[in-house]
DOLOLO-783958 format. One record per residue (C-alpha): y, z, x; residue in one letter. Coordinates in steps of 0.5 Angstrom, whole numbers, padded with zeros to 4 digits, always signed. Layout:
YZXa...
This chain:
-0059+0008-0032x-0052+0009-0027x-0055+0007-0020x-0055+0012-0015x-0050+0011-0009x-0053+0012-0002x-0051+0014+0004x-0049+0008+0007x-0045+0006+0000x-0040+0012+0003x-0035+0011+0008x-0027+0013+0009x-0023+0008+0005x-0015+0007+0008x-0010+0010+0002x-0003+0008+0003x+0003+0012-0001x+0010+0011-0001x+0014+0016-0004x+0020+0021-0005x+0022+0023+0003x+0021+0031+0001x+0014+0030-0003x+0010+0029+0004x+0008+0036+0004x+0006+0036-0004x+0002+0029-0003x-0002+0032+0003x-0003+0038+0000x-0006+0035-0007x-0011+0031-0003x-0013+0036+0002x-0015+0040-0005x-0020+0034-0007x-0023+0032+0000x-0023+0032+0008x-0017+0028+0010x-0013+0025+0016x-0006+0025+0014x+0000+0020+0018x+0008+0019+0015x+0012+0016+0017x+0020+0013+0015x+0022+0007+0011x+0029+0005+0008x+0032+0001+0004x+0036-0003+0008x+0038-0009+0003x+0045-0010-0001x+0048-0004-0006x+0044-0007-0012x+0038-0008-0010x+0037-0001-0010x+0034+0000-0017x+0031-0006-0017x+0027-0004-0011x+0026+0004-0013x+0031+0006-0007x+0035+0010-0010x+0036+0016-0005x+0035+0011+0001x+0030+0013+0005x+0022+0013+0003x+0017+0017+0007x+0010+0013+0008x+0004+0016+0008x-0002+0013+0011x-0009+0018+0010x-0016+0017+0011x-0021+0019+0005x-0027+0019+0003x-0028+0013-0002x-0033+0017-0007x-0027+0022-0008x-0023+0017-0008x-0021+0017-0016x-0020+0025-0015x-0015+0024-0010x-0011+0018-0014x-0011+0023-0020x-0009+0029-0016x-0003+0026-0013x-0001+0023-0020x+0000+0030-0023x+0003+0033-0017x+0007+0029-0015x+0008+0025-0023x+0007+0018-0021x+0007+0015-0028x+0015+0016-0028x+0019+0010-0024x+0022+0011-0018x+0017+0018-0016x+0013+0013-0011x+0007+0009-0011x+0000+0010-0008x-0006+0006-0007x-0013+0004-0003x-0014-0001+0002x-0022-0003+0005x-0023-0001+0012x-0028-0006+0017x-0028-0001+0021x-0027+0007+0024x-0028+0012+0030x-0034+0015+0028x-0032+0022+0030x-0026+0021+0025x-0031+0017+0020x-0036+0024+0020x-0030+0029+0020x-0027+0025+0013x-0035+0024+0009x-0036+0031+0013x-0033+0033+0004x-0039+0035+0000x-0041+0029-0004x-0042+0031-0012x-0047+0026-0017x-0040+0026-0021x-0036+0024-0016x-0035+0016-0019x-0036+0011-0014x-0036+0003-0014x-0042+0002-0017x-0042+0007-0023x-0035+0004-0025x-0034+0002-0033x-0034-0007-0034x-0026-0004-0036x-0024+0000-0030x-0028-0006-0025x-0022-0010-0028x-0017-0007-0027x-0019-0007-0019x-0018-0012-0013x-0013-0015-0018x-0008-0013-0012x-0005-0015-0006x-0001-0012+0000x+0004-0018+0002x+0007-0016+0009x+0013-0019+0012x+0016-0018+0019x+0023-0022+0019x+0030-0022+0022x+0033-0018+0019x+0040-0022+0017x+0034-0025+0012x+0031-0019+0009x+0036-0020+0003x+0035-0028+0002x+0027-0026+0003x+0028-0020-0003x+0032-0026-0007x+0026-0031-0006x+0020-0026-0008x+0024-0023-0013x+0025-0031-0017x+0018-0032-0016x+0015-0025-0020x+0016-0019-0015x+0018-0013-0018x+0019-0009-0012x+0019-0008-0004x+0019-0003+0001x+0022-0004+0007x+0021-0002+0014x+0026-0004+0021x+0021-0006+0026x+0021-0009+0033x+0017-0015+0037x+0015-0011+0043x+0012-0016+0049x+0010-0022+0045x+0011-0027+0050x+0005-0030+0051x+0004-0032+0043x+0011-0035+0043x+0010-0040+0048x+0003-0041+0044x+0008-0042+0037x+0013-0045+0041x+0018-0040+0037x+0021-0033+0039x+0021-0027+0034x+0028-0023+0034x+0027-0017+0038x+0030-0013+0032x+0027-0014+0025x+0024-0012+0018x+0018-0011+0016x+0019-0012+0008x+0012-0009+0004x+0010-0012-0003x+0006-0010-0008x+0004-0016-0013x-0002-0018-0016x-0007-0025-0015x-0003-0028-0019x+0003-0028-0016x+0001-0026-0008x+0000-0035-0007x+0008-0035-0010x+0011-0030-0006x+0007-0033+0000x+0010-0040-0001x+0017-0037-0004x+0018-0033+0003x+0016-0039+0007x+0020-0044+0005x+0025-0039+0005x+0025-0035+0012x+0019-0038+0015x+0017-0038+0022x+0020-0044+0024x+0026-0042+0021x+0031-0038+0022x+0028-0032+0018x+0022-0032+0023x+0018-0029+0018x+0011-0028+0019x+0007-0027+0013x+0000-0024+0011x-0003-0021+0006x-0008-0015+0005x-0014-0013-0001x-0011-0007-0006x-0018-0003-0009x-0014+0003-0013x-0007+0004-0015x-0002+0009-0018x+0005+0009-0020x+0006+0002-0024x+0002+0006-0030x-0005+0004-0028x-0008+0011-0029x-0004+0014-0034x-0009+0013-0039x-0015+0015-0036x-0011+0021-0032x-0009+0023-0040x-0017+0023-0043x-0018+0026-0036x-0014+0033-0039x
């Protein structure tokens, strides 16, 4: 008998979309269809050499970035959703996938499970053996780097087994006080290039960036990675979105 899920099992999860910069309207709206939800865009480019555009999916330049707060019980209904508007399963439409939560406000966390919950909305407890494998077998690996190595850090992950990257200028902004404590400074200007790998390779591209554009050279990398629970894009949901219609 599936066990049934309790208030307190229902909480907001963190979904990250990049995608097409003209398909923002169309991802929101798919998830406003499925659930109350809080929506955030911003731009990402792709700033490395001419051929590594198709390597990296970045065949019009510029990415949106779309970060939405969901309910995570209606978390396979919006994955679904935005899979069929915005066609997903073909390369180059995007990627989008979902990322725990430790904590939130409990005005916006209310608002967001402010959704109606269903008895056949699946939650992690009811998943299938199969589908729970096919889950945290993800991880988002984030460098914010000196630009001038964004090229060598694409080189680097590339030969230790990443398929693709997205990449966002940022700018350090009022580290002093950490500098003096690393004895290093950040270069005010930089990348922040995002990598979505599996368990398998994340150590690999971790250790190849490093050795590569570490903090303590040049490159100035600082690396971390975060957990991904649910994906599309990369041809994860293809067959559940087909047995679904």
């Amino acid at each position: 008998m599936a066990k049934r899920t309790t208030a307190a099992d229902r909480r907001a999860k963190l979904l990250v979309c990049i995608i097409k910069k003209g398909d923002e309207i169309a991802l929101t709206e798919a998830c406003n269809e499925c659930c109350v939800s809080l929506h955030f865009s911003g731009l990402g480019y792709g700033t490395a050499k001419s051929h590594y555009m198709s390597y990296l999916g970045l065949d019009e330049i510029e990415k949106r970035v779309v970060y939405s707060l969901i309910p995570n019980y209606c978390e396979n209904r919006v994955l679904r959703a935005i899979n069929k508007r915005l066609k997903l399963y073909l390369m180059g439409n995007g990627i989008a996938f979902t990322v725990p939560l430790s904590g939130i406000s409990n005005i916006i966390s209310n608002a967001v499970l402010s959704t109606p919950y269903r008895d056949d909305i699946t939650v992690e407890s009811h998943k299938s053996n199969k589908e729970k494998e096919t889950r945290k077998m993800h991880e988002l690996i984030i460098a914010v780097v000196n630009p001038k190595f964004t090229d060598a850090v694409l080189d680097c992950s590339r030969t230790a087994g990443a398929t693709g990257a997205t990449i966002l200028h940022t700018r350090s902004v009022n580290n002093k006080q950490i500098e003096q404590q690393l004895g290093t400074s950040f270069k005010q200007e930089t990348d922040t290039v995002v990598f979505l790998t599996t368990h398998e390779y994340k150590a690999k591209i971790m250790e190849a960036i490093r050795e590569c554009a570490g903090l303590k050279t040049d490159g100035g990398a600082i690396l971390f990675s975060l957990p991904v629970d649910s994906l599309i894009g990369i041809g994860r949901f293809e067959e559940d979105e087909d047995s679904a219609e």
